[in-house]
N, C-alpha and C positions, 0 to 999 in steps of 0.2 A: 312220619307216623303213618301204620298202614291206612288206606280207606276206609276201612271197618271201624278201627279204634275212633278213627275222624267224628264220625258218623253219632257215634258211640256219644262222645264228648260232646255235641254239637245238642245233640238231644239232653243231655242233663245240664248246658247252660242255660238251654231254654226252659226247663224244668225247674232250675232252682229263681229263673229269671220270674215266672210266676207265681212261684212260691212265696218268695219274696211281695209279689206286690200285692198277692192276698194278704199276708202278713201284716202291710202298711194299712190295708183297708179297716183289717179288723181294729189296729192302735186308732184309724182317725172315729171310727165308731165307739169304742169299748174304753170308758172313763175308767173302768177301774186297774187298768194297767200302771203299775207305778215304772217308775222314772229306772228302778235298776234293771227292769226286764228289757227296755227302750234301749239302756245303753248295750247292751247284748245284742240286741237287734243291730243294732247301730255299727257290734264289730264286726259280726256275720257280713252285715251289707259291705265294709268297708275292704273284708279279705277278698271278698265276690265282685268286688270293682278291680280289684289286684288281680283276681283270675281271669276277668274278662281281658284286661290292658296288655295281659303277657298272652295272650293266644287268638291276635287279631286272624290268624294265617286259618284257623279252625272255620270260620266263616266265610260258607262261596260267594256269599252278596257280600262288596265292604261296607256297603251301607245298613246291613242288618246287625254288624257291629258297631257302627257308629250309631244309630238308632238303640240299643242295648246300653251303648254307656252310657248317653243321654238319658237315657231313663233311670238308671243305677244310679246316677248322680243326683238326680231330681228325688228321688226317694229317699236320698241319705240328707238332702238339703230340708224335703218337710217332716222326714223324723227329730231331726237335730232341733227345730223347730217347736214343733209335738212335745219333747225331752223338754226343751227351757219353759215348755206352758206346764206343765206337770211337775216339777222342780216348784216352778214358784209357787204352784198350788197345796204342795206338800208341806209349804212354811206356813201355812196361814191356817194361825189356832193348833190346838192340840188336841187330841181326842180322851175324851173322859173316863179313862179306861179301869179305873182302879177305883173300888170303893171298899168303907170299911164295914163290918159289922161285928156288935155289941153283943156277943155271946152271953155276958152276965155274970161270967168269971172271971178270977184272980186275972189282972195280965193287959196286953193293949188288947184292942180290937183286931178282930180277923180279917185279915186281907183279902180281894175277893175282885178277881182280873175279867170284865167282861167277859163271858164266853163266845160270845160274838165275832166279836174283835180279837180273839186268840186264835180262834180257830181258824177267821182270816189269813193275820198276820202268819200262823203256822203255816200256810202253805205255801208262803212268799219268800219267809225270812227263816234265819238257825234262832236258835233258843238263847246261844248269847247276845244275837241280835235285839230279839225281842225283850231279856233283861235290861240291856244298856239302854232300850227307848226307853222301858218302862220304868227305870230307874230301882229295879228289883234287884234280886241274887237268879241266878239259872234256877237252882233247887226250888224258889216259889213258880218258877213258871212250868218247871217241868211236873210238882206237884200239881198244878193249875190241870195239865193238861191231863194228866193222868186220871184229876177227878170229875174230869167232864168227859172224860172214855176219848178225847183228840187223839191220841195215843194209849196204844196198849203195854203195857209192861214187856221189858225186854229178857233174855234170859243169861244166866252168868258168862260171862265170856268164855271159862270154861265147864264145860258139862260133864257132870260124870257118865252120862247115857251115851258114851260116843260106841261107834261099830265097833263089831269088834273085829270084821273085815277089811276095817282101815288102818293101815300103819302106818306113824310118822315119818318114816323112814322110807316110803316107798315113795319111788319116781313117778315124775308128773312127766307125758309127754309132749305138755303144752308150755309149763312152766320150768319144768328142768330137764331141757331136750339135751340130746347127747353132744358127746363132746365134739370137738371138730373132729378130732383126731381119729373119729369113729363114722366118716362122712358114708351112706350107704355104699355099697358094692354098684349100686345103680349108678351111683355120682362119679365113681372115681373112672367107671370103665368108659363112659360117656365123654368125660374130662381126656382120657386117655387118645382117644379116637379124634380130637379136634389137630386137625394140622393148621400150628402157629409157628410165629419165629420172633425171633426180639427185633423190637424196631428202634429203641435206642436205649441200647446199653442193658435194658431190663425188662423193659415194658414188653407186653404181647401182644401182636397185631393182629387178634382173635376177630372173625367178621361181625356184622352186627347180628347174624341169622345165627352165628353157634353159641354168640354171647345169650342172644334170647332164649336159646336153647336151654344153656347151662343153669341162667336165673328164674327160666320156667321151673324145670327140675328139682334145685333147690329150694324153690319156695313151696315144694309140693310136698317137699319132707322136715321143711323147716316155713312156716305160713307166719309166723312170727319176728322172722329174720327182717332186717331192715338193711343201709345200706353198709354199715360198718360190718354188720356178720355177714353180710355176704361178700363185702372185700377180702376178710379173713378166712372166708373159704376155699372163695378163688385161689386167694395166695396160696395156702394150703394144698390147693390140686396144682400149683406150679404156671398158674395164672396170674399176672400182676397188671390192673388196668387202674386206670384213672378212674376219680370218684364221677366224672363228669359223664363217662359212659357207661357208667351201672347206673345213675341215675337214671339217665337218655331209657337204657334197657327197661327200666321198671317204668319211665313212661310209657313206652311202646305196648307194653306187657297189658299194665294196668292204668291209661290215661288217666278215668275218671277218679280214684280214690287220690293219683297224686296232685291233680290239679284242687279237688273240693277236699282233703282231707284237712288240711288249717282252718276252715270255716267251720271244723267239728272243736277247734279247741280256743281253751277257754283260756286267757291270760291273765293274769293278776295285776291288777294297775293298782296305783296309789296314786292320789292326791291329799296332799300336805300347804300347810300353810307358809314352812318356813325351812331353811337349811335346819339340821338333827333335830328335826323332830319324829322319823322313823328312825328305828335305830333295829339291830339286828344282832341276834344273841345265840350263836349255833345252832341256828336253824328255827330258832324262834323268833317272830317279826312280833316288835313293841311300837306302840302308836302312846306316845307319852305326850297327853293333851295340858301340861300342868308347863312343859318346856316354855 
């Protein structure tokens, strides 16, 4: 990796390493953090131990690596910690959230969701969240919130007021970039100018400075491409390399987003009590608690 990107990198572990432990400061001060925001924390820290363990080489002191993990670790040990006191705190009692009142008319009594407590929960949790705590339908909470102004009415999915400058028909050239097969004049003639030769049987022995070159270029008219369109380019321009050195290239390229970019996403975990009790319906996930 050159110097530069080193450098580069080296500053944003120590940037997210702080980050991080303002982070932990604020959960051991701030009671009102609930336990699903902790577990988040908790997988950011756990990718950000992953990035640190795969890139001791980035660190000129070894011991300012080893002091780093020691602390990532220490952090993940009194958040987990933090999470199991918040957890148990969250079972105990239930909050009184719902009361009725006696309109005077035909009918039961009207329902009537803390405002408080909704507007809370609204900025923590979804709407079907807050039904299934609250033992409601979505529609009372959405009404709830609508008539405490939480929320503002939304507008028809489709609008009659649309431009009339836009047409559905017209190309996006972010979202529906051209074909391959229409790779620029700039790409192909660039492509054309690399002297390679196959080195077995197929493969092209392209250097690593004309390979940066080509997936600079690329990515300058395709910023969207990822590794598979960019293999299908190459090939394309009569280039055929391993996934392992386009990878390599777009670390060189861009260290920092490929080292922190998994700390940006979010995975979907389940926990269940028991073999089928999720179960999965084309693309629908069922949690059948009666199983």
């Amino acid at each position: 990796m050159p110097e530069t990107n080193a450098h580069i990198l080296l500053d944003e572990f120590r940037r997210h390493h702080l980050h991080f432990q303002a982070s932990i400061t604020q959960v051991c001060q701030d009671d009102t953090i609930d336990a699903f925001h902790l577990a988040l924390l908790g997988e950011d820290l756990e990718e950000f131990e992953n990035a640190v363990s795969q890139n001791p080489a980035i660190f000129p002191d070894h011991s300012e690596w080893e002091v780093l993990q020691t602390n990532v670790q220490s952090m993940i040990t009194d958040l987990r910690t933090i999470y199991r006191l918040r957890v148990e705190q969250s079972h105990r009692g239930h909050p009184n959230a719902i009361s009725w009142e006696h309109t005077g008319s035909v009918g039961r009594p009207r329902m009537i969701i803390d405002p408080d407590f909704l507007r809370w929960a609204y900025g923590r949790h979804t709407t079907s969240g807050i039904a299934y705590f609250l033992n409601v339908s979505r529609r009372t909470v959405r009404r709830s919130l609508l008539e405490y102004g939480i929320v503002s009415p939304g507008r028809a999915p489709r609008s009659n007021n649309m431009d009339p400058n836009i047409s559905v028909g017209q190309a996006d050239h972010i979202f529906d970039p051209s074909h391959l097969a229409e790779l620029p004049q700039e790409v192909r003639d660039a492509a054309n100018s690399i002297q390679s030769s196959s080195s077995s049987a197929y493969l092209s022995n392209m250097s690593n400075n004309d390979l940066d070159m080509m997936i600079q270029l690329l990515r300058s008219h395709y910023p969207g491409a990822g590794i598979r369109m960019l293999d299908g380019m190459l090939r394309r321009l009569g280039q055929v390399l391993p996934y392992e050195r386009i990878q390599q290239s777009l670390t060189r390229l861009e260290p920092v987003s490929r080292v922190f970019d998994r700390i940006r996403i979010r995975r979907r975990r389940y926990t269940v009590p028991g073999p089928n009790f999720l179960w999965h319906h084309d693309g629908h996930h069922r949690k059948h608690s009666c199983l």
